[in-house]
TORKOL-4160 file (C-alpha; in steps of 0.2 Angstrom, whole numbers, padded with zeros to 4 digits, m for minus):
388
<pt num="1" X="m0141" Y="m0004" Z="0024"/>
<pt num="2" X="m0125" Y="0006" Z="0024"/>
<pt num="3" X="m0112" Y="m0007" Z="0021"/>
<pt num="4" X="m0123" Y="m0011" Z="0007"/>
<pt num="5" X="m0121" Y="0006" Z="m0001"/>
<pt num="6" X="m0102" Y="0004" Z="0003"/>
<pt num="7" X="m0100" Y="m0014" Z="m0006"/>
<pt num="8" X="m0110" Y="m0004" Z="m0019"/>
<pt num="9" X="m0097" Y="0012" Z="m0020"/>
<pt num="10" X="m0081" Y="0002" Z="m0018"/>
<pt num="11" X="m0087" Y="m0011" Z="m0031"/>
<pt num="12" X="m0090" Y="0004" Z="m0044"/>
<pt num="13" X="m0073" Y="0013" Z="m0038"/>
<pt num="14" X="m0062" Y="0000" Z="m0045"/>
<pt num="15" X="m0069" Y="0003" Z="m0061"/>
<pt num="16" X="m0068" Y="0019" Z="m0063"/>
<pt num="17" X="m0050" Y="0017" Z="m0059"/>
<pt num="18" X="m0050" Y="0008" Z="m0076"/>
<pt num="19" X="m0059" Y="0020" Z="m0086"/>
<pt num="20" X="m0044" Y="0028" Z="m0093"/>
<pt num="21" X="m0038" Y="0013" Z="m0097"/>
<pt num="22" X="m0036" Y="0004" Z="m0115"/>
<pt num="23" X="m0037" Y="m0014" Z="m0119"/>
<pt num="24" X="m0019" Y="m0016" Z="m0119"/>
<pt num="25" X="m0017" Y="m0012" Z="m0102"/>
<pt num="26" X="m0027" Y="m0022" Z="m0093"/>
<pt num="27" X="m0016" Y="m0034" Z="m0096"/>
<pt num="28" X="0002" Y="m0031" Z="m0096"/>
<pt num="29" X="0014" Y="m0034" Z="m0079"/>
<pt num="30" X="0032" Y="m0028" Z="m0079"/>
<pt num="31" X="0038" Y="m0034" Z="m0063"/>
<pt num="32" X="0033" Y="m0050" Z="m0050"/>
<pt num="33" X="0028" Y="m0036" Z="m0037"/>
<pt num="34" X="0014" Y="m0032" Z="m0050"/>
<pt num="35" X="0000" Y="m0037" Z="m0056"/>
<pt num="36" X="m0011" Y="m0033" Z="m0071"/>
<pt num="37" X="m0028" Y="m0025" Z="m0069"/>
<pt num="38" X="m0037" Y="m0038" Z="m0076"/>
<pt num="39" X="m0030" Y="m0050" Z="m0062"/>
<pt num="40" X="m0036" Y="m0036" Z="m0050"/>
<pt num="41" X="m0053" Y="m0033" Z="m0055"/>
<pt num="42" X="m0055" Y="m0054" Z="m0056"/>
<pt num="43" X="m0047" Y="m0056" Z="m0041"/>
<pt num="44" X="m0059" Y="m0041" Z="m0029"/>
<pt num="45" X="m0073" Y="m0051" Z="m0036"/>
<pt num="46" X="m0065" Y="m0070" Z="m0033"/>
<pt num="47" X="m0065" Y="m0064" Z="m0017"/>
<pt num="48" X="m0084" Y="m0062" Z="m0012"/>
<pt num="49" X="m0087" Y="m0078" Z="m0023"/>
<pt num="50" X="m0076" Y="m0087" Z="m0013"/>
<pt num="51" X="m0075" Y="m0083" Z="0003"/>
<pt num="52" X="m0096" Y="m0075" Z="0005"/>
<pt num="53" X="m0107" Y="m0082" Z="m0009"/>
<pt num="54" X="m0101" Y="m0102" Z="m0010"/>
<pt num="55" X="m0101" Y="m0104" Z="0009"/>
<pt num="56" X="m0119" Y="m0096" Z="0011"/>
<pt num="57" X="m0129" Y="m0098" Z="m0003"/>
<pt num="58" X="m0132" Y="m0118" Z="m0005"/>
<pt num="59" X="m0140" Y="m0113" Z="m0024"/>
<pt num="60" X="m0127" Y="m0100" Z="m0031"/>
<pt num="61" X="m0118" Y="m0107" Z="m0045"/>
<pt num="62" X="m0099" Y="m0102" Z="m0049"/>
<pt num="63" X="m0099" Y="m0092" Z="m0065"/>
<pt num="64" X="m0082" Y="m0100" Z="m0069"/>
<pt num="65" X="m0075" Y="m0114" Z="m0059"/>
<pt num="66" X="m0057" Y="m0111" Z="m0069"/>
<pt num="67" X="m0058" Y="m0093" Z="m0061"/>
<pt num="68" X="m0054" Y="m0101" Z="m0042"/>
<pt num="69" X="m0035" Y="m0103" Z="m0049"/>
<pt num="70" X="m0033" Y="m0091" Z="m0060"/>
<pt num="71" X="m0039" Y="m0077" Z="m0047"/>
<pt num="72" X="m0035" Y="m0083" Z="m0032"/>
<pt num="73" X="m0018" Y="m0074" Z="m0023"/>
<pt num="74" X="m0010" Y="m0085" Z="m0011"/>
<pt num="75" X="m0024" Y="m0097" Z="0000"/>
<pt num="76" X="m0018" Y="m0112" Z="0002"/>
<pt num="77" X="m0032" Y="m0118" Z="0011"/>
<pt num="78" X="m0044" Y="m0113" Z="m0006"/>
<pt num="79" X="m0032" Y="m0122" Z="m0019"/>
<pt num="80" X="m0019" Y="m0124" Z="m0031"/>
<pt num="81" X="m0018" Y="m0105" Z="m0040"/>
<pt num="82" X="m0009" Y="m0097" Z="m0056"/>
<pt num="83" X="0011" Y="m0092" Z="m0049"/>
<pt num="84" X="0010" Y="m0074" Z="m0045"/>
<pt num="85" X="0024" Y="m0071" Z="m0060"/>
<pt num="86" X="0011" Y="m0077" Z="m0074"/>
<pt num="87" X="m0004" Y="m0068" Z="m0070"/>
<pt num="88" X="0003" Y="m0057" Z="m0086"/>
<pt num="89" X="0001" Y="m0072" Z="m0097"/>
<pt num="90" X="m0017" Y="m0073" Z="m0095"/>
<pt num="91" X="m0023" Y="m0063" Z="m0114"/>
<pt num="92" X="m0039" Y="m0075" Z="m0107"/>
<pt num="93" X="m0051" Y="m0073" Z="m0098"/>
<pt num="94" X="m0054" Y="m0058" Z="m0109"/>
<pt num="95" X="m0057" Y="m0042" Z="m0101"/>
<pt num="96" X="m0075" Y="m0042" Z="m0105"/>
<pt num="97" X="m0078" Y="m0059" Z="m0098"/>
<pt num="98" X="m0068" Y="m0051" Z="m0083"/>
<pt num="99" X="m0080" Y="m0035" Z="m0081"/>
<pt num="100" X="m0097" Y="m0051" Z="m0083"/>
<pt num="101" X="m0089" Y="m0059" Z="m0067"/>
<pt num="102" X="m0090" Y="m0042" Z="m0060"/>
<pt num="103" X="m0107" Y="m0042" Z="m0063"/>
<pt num="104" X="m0113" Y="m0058" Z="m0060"/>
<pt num="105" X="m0108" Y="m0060" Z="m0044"/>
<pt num="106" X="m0113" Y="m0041" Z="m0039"/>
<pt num="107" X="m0129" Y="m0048" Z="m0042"/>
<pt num="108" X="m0126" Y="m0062" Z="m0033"/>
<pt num="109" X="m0121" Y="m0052" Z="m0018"/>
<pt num="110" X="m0134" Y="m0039" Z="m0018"/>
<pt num="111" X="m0148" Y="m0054" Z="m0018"/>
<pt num="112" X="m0140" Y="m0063" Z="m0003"/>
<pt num="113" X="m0139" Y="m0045" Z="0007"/>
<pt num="114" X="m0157" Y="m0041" Z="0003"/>
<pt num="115" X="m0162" Y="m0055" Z="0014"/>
<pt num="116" X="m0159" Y="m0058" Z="0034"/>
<pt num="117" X="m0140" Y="m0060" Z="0034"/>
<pt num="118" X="m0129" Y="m0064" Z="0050"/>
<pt num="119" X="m0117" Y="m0057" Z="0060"/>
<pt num="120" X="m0102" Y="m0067" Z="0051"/>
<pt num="121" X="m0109" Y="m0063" Z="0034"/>
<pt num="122" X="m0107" Y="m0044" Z="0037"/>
<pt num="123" X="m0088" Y="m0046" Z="0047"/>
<pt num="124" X="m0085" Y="m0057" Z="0030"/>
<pt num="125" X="m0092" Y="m0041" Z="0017"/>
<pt num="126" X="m0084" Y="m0028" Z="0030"/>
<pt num="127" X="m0068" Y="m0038" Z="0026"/>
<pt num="128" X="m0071" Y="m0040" Z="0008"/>
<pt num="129" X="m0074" Y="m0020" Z="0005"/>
<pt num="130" X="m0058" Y="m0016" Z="0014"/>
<pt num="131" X="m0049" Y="m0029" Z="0005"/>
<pt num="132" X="m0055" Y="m0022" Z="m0011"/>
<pt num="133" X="m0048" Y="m0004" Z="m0006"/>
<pt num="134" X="m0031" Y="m0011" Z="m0003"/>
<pt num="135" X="m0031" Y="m0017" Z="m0020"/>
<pt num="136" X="m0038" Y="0000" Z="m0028"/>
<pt num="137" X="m0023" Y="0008" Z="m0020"/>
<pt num="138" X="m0011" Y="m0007" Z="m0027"/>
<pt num="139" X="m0020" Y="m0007" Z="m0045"/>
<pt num="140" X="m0015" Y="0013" Z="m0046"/>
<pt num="141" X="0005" Y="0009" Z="m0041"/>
<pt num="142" X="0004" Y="m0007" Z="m0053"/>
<pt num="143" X="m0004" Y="0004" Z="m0066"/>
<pt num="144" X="0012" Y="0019" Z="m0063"/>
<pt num="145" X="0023" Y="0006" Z="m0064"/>
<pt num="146" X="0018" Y="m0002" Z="m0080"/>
<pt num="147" X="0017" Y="0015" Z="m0087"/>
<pt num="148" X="0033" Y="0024" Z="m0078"/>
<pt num="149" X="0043" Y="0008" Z="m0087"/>
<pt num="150" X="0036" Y="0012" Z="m0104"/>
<pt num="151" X="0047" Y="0023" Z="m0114"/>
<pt num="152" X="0035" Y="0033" Z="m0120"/>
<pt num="153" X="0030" Y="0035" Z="m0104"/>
<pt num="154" X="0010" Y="0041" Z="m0107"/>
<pt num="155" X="0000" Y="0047" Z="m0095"/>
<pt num="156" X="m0015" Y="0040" Z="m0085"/>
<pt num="157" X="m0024" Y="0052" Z="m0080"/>
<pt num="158" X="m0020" Y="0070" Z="m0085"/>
<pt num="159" X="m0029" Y="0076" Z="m0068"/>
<pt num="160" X="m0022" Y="0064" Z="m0059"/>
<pt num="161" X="m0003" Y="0068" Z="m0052"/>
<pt num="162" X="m0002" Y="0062" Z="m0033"/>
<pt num="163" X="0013" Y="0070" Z="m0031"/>
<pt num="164" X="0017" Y="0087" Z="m0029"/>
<pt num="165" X="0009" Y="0089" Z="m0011"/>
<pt num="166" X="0017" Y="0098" Z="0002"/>
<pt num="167" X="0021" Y="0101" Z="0020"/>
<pt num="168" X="0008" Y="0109" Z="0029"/>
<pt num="169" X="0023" Y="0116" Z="0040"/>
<pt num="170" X="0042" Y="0122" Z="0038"/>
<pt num="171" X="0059" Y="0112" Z="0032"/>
<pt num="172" X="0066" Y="0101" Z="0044"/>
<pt num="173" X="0075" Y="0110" Z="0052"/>
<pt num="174" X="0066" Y="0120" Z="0062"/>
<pt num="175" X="0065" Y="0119" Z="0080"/>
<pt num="176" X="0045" Y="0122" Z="0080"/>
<pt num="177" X="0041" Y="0109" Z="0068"/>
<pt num="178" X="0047" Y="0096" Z="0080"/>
<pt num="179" X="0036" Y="0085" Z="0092"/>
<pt num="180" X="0044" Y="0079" Z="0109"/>
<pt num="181" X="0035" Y="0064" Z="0117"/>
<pt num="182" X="0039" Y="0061" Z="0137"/>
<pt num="183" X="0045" Y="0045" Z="0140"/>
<pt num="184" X="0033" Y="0031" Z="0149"/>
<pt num="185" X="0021" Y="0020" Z="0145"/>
<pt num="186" X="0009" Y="0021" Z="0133"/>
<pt num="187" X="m0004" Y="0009" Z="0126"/>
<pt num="188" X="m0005" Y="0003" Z="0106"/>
<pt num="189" X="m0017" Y="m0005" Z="0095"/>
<pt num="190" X="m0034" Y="m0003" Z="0090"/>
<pt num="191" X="m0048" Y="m0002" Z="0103"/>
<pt num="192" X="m0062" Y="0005" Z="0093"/>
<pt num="193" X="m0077" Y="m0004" Z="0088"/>
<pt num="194" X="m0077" Y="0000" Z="0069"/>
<pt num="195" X="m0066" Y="m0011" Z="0056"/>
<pt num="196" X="m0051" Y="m0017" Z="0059"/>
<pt num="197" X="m0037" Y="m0029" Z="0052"/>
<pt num="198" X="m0031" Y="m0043" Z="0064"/>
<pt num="199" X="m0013" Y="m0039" Z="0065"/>
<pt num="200" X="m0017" Y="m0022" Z="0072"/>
<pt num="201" X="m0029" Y="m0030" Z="0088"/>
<pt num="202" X="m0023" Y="m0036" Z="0106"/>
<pt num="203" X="m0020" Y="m0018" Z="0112"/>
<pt num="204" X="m0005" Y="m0019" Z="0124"/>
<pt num="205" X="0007" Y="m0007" Z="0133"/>
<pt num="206" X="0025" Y="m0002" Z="0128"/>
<pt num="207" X="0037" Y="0008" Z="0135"/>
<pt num="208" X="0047" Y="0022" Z="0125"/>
<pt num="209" X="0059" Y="0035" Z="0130"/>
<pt num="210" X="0060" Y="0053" Z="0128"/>
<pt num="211" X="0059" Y="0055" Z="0110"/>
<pt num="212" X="0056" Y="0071" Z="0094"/>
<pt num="213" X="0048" Y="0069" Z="0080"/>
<pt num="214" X="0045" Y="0078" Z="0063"/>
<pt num="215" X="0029" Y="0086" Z="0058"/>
<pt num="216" X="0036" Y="0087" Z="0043"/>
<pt num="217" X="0039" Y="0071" Z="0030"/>
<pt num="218" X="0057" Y="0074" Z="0020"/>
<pt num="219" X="0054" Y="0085" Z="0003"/>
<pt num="220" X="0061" Y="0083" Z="m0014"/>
<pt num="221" X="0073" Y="0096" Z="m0008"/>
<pt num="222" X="0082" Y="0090" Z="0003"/>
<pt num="223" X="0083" Y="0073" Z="m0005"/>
<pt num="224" X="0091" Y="0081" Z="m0020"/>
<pt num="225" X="0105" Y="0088" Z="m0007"/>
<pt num="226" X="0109" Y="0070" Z="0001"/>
<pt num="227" X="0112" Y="0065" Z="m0018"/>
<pt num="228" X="0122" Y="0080" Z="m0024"/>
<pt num="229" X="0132" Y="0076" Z="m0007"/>
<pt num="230" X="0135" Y="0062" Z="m0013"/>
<pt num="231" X="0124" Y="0051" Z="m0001"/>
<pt num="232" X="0120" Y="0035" Z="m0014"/>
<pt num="233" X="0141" Y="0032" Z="m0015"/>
<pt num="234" X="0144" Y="0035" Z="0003"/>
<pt num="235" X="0143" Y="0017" Z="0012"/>
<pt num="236" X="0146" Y="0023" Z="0029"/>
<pt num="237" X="0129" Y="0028" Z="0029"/>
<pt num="238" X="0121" Y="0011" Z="0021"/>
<pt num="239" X="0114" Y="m0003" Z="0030"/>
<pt num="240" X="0125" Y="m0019" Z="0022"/>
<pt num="241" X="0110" Y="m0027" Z="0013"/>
<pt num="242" X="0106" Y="m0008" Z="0005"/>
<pt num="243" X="0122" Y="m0006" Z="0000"/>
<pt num="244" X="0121" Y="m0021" Z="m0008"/>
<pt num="245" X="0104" Y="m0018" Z="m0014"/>
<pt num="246" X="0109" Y="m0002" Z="m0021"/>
<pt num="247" X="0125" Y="m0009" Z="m0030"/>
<pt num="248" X="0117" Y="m0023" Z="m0038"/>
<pt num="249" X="0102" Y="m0015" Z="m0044"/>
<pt num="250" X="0113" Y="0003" Z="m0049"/>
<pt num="251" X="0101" Y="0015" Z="m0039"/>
<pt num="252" X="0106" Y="0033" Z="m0039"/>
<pt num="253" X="0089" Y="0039" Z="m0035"/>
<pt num="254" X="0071" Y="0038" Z="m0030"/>
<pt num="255" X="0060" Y="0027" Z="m0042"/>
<pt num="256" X="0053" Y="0037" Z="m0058"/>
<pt num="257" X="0068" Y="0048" Z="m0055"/>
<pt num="258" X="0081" Y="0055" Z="m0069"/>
<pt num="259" X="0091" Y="0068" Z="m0074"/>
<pt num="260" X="0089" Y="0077" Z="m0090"/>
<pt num="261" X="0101" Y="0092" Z="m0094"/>
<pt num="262" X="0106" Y="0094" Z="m0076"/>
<pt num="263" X="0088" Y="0096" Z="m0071"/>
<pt num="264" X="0080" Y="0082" Z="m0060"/>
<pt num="265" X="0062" Y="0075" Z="m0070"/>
<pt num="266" X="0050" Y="0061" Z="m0064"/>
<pt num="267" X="0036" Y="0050" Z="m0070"/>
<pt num="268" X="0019" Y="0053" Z="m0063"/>
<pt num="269" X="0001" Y="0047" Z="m0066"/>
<pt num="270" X="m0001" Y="0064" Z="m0076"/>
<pt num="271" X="0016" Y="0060" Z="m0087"/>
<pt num="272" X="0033" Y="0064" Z="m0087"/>
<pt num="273" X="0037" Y="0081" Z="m0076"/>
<pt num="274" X="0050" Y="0091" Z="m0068"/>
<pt num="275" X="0053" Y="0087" Z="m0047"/>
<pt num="276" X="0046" Y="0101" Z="m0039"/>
<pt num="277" X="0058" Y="0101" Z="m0024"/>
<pt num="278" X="0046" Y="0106" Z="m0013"/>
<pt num="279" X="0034" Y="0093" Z="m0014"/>
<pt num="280" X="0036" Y="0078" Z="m0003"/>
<pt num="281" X="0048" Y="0064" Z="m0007"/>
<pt num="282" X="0039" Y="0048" Z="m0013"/>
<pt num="283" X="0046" Y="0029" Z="m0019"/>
<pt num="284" X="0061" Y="0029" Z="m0012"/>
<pt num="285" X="0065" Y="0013" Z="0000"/>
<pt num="286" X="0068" Y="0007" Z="0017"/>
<pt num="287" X="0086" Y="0005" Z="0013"/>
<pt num="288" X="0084" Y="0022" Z="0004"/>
<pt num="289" X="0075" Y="0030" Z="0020"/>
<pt num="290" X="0086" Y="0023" Z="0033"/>
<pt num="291" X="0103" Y="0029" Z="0020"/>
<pt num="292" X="0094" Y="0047" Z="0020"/>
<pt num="293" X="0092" Y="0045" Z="0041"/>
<pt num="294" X="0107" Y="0042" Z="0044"/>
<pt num="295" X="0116" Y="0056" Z="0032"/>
<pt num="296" X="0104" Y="0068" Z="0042"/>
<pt num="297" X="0110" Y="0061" Z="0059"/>
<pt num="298" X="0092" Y="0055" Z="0064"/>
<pt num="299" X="0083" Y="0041" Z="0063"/>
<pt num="300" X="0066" Y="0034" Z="0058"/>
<pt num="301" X="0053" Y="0032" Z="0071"/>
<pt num="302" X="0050" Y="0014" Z="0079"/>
<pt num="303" X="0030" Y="0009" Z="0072"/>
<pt num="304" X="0026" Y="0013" Z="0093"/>
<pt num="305" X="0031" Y="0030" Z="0090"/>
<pt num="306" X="0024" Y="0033" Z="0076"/>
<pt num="307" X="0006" Y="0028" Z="0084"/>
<pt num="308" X="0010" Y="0037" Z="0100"/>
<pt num="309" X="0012" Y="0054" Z="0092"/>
<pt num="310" X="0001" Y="0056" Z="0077"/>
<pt num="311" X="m0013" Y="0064" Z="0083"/>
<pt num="312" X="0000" Y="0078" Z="0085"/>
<pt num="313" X="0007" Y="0073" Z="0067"/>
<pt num="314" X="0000" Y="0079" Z="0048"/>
<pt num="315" X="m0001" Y="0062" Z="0041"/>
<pt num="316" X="m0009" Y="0052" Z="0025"/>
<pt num="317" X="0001" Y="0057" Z="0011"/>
<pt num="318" X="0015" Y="0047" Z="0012"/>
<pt num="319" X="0017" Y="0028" Z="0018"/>
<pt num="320" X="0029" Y="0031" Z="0031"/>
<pt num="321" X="0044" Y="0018" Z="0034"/>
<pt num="322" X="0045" Y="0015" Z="0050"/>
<pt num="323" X="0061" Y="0006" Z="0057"/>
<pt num="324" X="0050" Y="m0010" Z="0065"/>
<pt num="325" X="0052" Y="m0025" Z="0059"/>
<pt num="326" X="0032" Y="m0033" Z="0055"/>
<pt num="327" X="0028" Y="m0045" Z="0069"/>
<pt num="328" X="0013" Y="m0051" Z="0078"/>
<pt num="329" X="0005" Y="m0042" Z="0094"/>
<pt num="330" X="0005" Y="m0050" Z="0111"/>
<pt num="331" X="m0010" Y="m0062" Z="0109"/>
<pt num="332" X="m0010" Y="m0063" Z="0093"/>
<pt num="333" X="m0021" Y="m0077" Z="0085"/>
<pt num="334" X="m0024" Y="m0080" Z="0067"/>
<pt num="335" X="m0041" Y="m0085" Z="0061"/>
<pt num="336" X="m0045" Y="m0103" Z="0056"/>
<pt num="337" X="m0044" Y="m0105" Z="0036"/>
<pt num="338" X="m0041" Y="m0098" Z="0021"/>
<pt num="339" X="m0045" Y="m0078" Z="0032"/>
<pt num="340" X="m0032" Y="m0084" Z="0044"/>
<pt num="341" X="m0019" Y="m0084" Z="0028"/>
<pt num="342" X="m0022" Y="m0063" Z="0026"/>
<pt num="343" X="m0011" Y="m0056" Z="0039"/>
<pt num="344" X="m0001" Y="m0066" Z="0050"/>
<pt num="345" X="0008" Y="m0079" Z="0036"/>
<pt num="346" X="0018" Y="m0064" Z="0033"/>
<pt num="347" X="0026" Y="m0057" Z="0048"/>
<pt num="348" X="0044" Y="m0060" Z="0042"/>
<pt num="349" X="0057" Y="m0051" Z="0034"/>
<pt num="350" X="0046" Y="m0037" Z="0032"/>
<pt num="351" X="0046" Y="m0016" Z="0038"/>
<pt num="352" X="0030" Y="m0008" Z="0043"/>
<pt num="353" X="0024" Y="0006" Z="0036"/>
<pt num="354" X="0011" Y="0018" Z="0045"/>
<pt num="355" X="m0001" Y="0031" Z="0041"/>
<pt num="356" X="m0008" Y="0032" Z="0024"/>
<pt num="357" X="m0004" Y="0039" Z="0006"/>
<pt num="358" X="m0013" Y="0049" Z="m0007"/>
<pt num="359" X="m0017" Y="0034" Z="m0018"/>
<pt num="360" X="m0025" Y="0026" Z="0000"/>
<pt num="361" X="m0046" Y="0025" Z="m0004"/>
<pt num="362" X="m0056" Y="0034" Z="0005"/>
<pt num="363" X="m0062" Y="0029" Z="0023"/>
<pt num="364" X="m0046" Y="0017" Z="0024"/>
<pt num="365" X="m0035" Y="0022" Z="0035"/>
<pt num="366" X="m0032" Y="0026" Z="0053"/>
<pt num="367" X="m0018" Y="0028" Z="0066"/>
<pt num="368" X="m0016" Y="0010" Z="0070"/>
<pt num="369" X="m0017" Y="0004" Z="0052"/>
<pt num="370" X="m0002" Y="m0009" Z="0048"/>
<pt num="371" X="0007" Y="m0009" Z="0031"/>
<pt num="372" X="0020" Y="m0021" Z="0027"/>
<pt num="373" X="0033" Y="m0020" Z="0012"/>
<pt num="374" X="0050" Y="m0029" Z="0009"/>
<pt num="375" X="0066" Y="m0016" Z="0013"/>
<pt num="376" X="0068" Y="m0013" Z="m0006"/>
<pt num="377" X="0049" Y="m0010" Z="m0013"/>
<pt num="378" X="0047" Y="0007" Z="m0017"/>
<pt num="379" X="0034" Y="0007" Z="m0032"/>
<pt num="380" X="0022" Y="0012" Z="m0017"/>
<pt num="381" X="0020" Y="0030" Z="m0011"/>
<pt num="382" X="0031" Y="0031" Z="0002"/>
<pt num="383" X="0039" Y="0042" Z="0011"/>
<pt num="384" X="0049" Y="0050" Z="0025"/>
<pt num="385" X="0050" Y="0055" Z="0045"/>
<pt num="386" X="0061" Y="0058" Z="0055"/>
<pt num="387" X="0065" Y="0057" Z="0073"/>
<pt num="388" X="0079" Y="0063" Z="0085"/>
């Protein structure tokens, strides 16, 4: 059974994640956005405990029943849980006891799939596999971010950089590495019959005008320029809550980014290393990317736009901002329970971000895949297009 061998490749993925890892790190969260890789590992697993293994296996007994708060994220309808801020005050459950859930309810799992499940049983694994990929990808940022704020900064993974790709085409300014789209009307949303989350379903029709995108997303290059212009001082290009973002928070430049001896350095997954200005611009922010926009005299493209032209577009490297606020579809309809809390309880105050980034697992993305941030997270991999 294939989803079988998936369950069985994603659940060994996240570990491997780990393998560079010490002791130490397993544990450590620098920042409320984060969370350590011990609350990650647990909470993948809490997952297909709670939502798969309790609800149809009458016989499957909990490994720890304390593990339902300490692990769970933010259903309400499953229970009080540990505050997100304090998941890096837990020095127990130790990390071994951690890696034994792991394995105790893969078991678990692989005995309840050896025997005639049913169709809601697969949707709830399908669900759980892509779930535990968004958090592969969240466990790599969390794990850059603990170690981009330690002054030593050491590296994860020498082989492991996730930075310094490039364009596939020329700089931005050249007429042939544009896109025009005809204006009409043009339908969005997923249609297929493979996976997909809710928020991205109830396909309906929009209408856009004429429009030109970027093949290109916005390099390290001509980032550099919009600071040395003196684009982070210049409010006439800021949205108000950037501007006061920036000024409050002192940002200068992209996340990781600083300046040693006139020459521009950043922290990686590999360690500490010059920007190479050709590679493509990563962490920066909404407010950041909308700043940069508008110093260019462009925009960023509207979430529809993006969908409408990417098949024409070199996408996947980059979480793209996109300048649409994160709201439900036409028809919308959450789910009943603890599922229906995944998506749709977060459709405020939110951007959407399309497309894919180098850290995104393998087989989990696709053109009408929705990602959400707040204006000012960056510790992502994101990145910008432009439109005109």
């Amino acid at each position: 059974m294939k989803l079988v061998e998936d369950f069985n490749e994603v659940r060994k993925y996240t570990e491997t994640l780990c393998n560079p890892l010490e002791i130490e790190d397993y544990v450590v969260q620098v920042a409320d956005f984060t969370s350590p890789a011990k609350w990650h590992l647990g909470h993948t697993t809490w997952f297909f405990e709670e939502f798969i293994l309790k609800k149809f296996n009458p016989s499957y007994e909990q490994f720890d029943s304390k593990f339902n708060f300490v692990f769970n994220s933010y259903y309400n309808n499953v229970g009080e849980r540990l505050e997100r801020t304090n998941r890096g005050n837990l020095s127990r459950p130790t990390v071994d006891k951690v890696y034994a859930y792991r394995k105790y309810v893969n078991k678990a799992m692989l005995n309840l799939l050896s025997k005639n499940i049913n169709k809601e049983i697969v949707e709830l694994l399908t669900l759980g596999i892509n779930h535990e990929q968004q958090h592969q990808e969240l466990l790599l940022t969390d794990l850059k971010y603990m170690f981009g704020n330690n002054p030593l900064f050491p590296a994860y993974n020498s082989s492991i950089n996730f930075v310094n790709t490039v364009n596939t085409v020329n700089a931005i300014n050249e007429d042939s590495d544009w896109v025009s789209i005809k204006e009409g009307v043009y339908e969005i949303g997923y249609k297929g019959d493979e996976f997909s989350y809710d928020n991205e379903l109830s396909p309906h029709k929009v209408y856009i005008n004429d429009f030109q995108i970027n093949k290109s997303l916005v390099t390290n290059r001509e980032f550099i320029e919009f600071i040395e212009s003196g684009g982070y001082a210049d409010f006439n290009v800021w949205l108000d809550e950037g501007l006061n973002w920036k000024e409050k928070n002192k940002i200068n430049s992209p996340l990781y980014w600083m300046k040693k001896d006139n020459v521009w350095f950043h922290y990686t997954l590999s360690g500490l290393e010059k920007v190479n200005p050709n590679s493509l611009l990563t962490h920066i922010s909404f407010y950041e990317a909308a700043a940069f926009s508008e110093w260019k005299n462009m925009r960023l493209p509207t979430e529809f736009e993006w969908e409408i032209a990417s098949e024409k577009l070199d996408w996947g490297k980059r979480w793209e901002w996109t300048n649409s606020a994160y709201l439900a579809y036409p028809n919308f309809k959450k789910a009943e329970g603890a599922v229906g809390e995944y998506n749709g309880k977060f459709m405020d105050k939110q951007k959407v971000l399309r497309g894919a980034s180098v850290a995104t697992s393998k087989n989990h993305s696709r053109k009408t895949y929705r990602n959400f941030f707040n204006s000012e997270e960056r510790w992502q991999f994101t990145g910008i297009r432009l439109v005109k």
